[in-house]
C-alpha positions as CSV (number, residue, x, y, z in Angstrom):
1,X,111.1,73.4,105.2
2,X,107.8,72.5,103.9
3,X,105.4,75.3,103.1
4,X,107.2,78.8,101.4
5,X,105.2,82.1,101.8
6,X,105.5,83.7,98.3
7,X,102.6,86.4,99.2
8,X,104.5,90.2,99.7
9,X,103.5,91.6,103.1
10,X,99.6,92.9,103.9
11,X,98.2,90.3,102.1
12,X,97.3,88.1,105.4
13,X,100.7,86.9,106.0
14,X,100.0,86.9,109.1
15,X,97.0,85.3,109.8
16,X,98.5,83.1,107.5
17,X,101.4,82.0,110.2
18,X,99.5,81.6,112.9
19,X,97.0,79.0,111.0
20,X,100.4,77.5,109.8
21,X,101.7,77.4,113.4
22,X,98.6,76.0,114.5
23,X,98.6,73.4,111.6
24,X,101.7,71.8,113.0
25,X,104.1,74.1,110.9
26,X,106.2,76.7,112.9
27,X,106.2,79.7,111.3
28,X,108.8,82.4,110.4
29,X,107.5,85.7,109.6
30,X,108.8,89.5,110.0
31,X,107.8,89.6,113.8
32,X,110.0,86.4,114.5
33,X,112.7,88.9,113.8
34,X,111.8,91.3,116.1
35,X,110.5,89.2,118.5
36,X,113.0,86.2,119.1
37,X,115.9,86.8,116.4
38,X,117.3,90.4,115.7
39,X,120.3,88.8,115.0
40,X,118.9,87.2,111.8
41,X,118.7,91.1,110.2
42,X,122.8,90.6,109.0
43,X,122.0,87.3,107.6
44,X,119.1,88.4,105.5
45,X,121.3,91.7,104.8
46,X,124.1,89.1,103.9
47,X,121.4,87.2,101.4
48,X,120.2,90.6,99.8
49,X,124.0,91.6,98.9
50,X,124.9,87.8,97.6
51,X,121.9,87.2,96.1
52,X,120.9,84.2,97.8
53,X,122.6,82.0,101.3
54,X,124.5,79.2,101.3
55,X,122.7,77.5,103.8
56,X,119.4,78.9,104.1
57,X,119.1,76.4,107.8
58,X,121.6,79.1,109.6
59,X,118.3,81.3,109.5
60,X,115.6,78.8,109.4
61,X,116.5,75.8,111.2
62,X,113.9,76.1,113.8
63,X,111.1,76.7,111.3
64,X,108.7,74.3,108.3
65,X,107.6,77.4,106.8
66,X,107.9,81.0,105.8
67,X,105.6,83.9,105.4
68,X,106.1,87.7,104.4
69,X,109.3,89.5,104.1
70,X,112.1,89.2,104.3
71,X,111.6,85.2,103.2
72,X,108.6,85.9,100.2
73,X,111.9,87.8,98.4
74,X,113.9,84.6,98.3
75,X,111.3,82.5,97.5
76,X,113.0,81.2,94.5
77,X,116.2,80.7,96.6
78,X,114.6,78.6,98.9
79,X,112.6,76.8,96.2
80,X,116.1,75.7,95.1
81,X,117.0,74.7,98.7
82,X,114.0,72.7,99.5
83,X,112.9,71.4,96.5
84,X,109.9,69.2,98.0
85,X,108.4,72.5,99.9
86,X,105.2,74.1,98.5
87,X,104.8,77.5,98.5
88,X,101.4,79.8,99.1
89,X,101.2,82.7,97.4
90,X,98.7,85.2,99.6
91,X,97.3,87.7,97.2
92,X,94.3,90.0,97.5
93,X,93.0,93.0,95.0
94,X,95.9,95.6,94.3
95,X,94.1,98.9,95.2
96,X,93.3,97.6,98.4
97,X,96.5,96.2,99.5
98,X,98.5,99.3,98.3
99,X,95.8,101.3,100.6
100,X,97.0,98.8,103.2
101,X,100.3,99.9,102.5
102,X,99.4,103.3,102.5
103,X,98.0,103.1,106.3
104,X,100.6,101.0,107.6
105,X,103.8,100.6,106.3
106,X,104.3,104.3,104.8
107,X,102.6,106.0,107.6
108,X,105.2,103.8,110.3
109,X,108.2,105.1,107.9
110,X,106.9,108.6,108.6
111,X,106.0,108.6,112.1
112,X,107.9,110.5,114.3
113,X,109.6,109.9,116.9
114,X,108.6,106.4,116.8
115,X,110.5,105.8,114.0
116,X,113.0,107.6,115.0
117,X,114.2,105.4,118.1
118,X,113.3,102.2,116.2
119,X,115.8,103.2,113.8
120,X,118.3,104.0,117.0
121,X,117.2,100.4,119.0
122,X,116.8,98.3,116.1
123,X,119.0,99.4,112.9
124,X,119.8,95.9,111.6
125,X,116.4,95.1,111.4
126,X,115.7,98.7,109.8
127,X,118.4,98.5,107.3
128,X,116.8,95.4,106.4
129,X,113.7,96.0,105.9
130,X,115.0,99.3,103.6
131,X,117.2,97.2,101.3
132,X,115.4,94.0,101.0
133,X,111.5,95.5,100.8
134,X,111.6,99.3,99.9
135,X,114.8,99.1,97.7
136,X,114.4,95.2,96.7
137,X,111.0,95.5,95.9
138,X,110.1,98.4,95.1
139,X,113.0,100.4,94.0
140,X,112.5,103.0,96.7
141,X,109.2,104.0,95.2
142,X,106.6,102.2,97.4
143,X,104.7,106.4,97.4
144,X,104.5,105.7,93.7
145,X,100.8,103.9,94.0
146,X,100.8,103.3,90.3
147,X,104.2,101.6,89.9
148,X,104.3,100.0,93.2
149,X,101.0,98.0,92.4
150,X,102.1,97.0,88.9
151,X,105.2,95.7,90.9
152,X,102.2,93.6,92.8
153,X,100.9,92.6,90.2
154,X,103.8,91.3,88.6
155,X,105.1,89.5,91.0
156,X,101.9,87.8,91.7
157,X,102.1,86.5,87.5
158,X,106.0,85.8,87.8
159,X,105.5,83.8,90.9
160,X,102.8,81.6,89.2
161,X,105.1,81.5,86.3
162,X,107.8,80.7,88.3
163,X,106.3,77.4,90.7
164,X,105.2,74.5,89.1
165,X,101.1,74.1,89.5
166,X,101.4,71.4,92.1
167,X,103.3,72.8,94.7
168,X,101.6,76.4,94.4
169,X,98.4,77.6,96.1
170,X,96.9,80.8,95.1
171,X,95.0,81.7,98.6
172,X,93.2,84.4,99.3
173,X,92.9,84.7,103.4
174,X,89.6,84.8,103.3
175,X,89.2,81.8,102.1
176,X,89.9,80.2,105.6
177,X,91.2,76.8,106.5
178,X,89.7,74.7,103.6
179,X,92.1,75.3,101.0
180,X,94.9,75.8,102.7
181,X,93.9,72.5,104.5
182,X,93.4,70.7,101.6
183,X,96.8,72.2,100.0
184,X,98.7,70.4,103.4
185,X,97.0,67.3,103.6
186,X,95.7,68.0,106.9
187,X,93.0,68.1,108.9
188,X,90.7,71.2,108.9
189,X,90.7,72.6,112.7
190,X,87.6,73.3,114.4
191,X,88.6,76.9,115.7
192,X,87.5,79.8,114.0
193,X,90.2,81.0,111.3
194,X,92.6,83.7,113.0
195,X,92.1,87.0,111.1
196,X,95.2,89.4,112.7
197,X,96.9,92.5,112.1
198,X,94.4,94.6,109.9
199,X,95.3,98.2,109.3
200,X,93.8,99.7,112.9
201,X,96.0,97.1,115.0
202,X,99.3,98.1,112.6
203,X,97.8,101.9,113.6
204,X,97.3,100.9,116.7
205,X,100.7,99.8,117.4
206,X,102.4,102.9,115.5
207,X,100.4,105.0,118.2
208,X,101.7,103.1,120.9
209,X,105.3,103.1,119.8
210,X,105.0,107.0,118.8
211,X,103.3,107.2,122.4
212,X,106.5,105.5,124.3
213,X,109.4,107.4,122.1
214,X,108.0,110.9,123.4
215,X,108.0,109.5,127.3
216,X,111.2,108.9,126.5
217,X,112.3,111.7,124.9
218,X,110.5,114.0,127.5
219,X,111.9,111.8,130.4
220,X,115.5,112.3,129.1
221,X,115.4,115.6,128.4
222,X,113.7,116.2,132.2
223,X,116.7,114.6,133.4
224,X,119.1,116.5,131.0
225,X,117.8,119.5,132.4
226,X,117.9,118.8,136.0
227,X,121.4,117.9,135.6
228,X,122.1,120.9,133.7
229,X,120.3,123.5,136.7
230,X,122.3,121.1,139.2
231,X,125.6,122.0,137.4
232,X,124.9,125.8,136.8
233,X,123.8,125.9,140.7
């Protein structure tokens, strides 16, 4: 592990792992989770309740740096584990990130039935998310806007507190490769910086899973009713 993601999530985290994949450090961030490694949902559950892993390799062997939840909680865990990683800490300003919040990660907790099912398909990863982010974090208050950003802006002070000034970059995504480059002694790429995942596309995708959950639902309950007028006939 070389490069810890500190940064809590809509803060460019990630943007910030696909410039890290691209830099020649593969990347673990939420979506790996949901993408390649459900599994990994009743490890980080098993970190949350213990405080910490014994290993933090049976998750992360495959990876040379972290961004976002569930990893940005433990970053001081895995400060302790790899001692020679450095860790970015993506910050922006508080109003605007908790209106990120607002129109992403609030709105998917509402959505119906979207939600709904993910909760059915994937309730590791959901049970995960609500013990290590929403109760972790933010004490099951993340609708509070006042005390959830103070809980930004604290951990934005402890985690400067917390890493020594040599291993920590304070990065702002906009900020592109320079810094970041600079930080990880390597060179600056010649492709534009990716920018990914602003608050339509997280819309976007809430839509399109709210979208699929009511085929579903309708297609299920078309069939439950043909079988039901087959039965009475």
């Amino acid at each position: 592990m070389k490069v810890i993601g500190a940064g809590f999530g809509r803060t460019g985290t990630l943007s910030l792992k696909v410039a890290l994949d691209q830099l020649g450090f593969p990347c673990y961030h939420f979506f790996e989770i949901f993408s390649t490694h459900p599994s990994h949902a009743k490890l980080w559950i098993k970190a949350y309740k213990n405080g910490t892993l014994s290993d933090w390799n049976e998750i992360l062997q495959d990876y040379e740096a972290t961004t976002d939840w569930p990893a940005a909680y433990f970053y001081l865990q895995l400060m302790k584990q790899f001692p020679e990683a450095k860790v970015i800490l993506t910050v922006r300003d508080g109003e605007k990130w908790y209106k990120s919040i607002e129109n992403t990660v609030i709105r998917m907790q509402k959505a119906f039935p979207g939600q709904f099912l993910s909760r059915l398909k994937y309730y590791s990863i959901w049970k995960m998310d609500q013990l290590i982010v929403h109760q972790g974090e933010f004490n099951n208050l993340i609708e509070d806007k006042e005390k959830t950003i103070q809980v930004f802006n604290s951990h934005i002070e402890n985690v400067i507190k917390n890493v020594p000034k040599d291993r920590l970059l304070v990065y702002r995504i906009e900020e592109g490769w320079k810094p970041l480059c600079e930080f990880l002694n390597v060179p600056i790429p010649k492709t534009l910086f990716p920018h990914l995942n602003d608050t339509l596309t997280f819309q976007q995708r809430i839509y399109e899973a709210n979208k699929i959950a009511w085929i579903y639902i309708i297609v299920t309950l078309s069939i439950i009713f043909v079988l039901f007028a087959w039965w009475l006939i």
